[in-house]
C-alpha positions in Angstrom: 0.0 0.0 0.0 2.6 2.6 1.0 4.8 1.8 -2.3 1.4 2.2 -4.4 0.8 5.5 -2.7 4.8 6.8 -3.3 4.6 5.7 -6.7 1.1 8.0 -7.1 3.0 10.8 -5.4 6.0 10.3 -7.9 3.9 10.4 -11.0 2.2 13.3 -9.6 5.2 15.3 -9.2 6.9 14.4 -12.7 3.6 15.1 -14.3 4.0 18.6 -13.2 7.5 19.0 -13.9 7.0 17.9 -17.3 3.7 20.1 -17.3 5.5 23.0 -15.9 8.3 22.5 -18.7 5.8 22.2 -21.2 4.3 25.8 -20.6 7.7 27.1 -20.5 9.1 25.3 -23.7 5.8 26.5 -25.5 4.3 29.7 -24.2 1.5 27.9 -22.6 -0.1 29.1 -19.9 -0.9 26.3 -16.6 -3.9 26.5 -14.6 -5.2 24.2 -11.3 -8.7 23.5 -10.3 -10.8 21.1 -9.0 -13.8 19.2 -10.6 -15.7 17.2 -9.2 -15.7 13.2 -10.5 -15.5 9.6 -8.7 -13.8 7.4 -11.1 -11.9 6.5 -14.2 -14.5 6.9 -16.7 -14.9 10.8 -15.2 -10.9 11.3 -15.7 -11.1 10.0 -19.4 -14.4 12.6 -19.8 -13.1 15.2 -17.8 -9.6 15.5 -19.9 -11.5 14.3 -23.2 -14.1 17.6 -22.9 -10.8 20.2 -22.2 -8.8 18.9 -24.7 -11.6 18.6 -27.6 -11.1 22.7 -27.3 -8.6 23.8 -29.8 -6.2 25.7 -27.6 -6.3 23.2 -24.7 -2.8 21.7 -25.1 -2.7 19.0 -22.4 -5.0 18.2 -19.0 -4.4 15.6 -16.5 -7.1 15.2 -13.6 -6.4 13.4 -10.3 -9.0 11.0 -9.2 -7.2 11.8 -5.8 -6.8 15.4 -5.1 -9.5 16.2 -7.8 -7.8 18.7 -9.4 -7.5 19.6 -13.1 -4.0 20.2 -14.4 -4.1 22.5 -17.9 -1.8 24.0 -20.2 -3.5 26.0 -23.0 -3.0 28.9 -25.5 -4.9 31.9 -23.6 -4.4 33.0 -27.2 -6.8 30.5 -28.5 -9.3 29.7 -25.5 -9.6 31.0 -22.3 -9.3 29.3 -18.9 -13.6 29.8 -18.2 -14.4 28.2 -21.5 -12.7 25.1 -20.6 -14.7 24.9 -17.3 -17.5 25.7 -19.2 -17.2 22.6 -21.9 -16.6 20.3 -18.6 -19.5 21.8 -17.0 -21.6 20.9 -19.9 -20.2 17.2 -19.7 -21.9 17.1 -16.2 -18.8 18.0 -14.1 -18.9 21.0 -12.0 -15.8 22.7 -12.5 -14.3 25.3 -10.1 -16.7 28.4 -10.8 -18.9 26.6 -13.2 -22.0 24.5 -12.0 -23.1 21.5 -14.6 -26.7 21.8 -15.1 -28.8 18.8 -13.4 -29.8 17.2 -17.1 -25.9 17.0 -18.0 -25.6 15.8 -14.3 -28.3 13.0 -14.6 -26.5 11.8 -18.2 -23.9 10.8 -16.0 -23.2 7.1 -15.6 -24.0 5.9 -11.9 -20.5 5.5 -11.1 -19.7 9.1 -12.2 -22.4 10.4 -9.9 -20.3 12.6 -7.6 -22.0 13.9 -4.6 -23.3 17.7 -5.4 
């Protein structure tokens, strides 16, 4: 158990090193948040709706801390229209409340407590 938990903790921290390079190396800009989500399916949809938006470069969402790593063009998209598309794929997004029929389209296991 404790290994598992290092090795989470040691993905976690070269994903935002590589992140944090990534910005750097391409003029991106980063941004954190939190959505809210349960599972595996909701990482997948969660990262799939940000990065369907041209601009959106990378995101990576922990099914831990619940947070939403980004790196995107502020050029191209801005930081409340990619809570806004994850919003519409039922996951409230830091600032941005999905409405209860893109909540109820949810699968059960996605059903995160509002």
């Amino acid at each position: 158990m404790k290994k598992s938990l290092m090795n989470r903790l040691l993905l976690s921290v070269l994903f935002v090193v590589c992140t944090f390079a990534q910005v750097v190396a391409g003029g991106g800009k980063q941004a954190t948040f939190k959505v809210s989500g349960n599972c595996g399916m909701c990482e997948r949809k969660i990262e799939g709706a940000a990065t369907s938006l041209k601009g959106v470069k990378s995101a990576a969402w922990s099914q831990e801390t619940k947070a939403l790593v980004v790196v995107y063009n502020e050029k191209l998209v801005k930081l409340d229209d990619i809570k806004a598309k994850i919003a519409a794929a039922g996951y409230d997004a830091e600032g941005k409340v999905a409405s209860q029929e893109a909540y109820d389209g949810l699968p059960g296991c996605c059903k995160y407590d509002r």
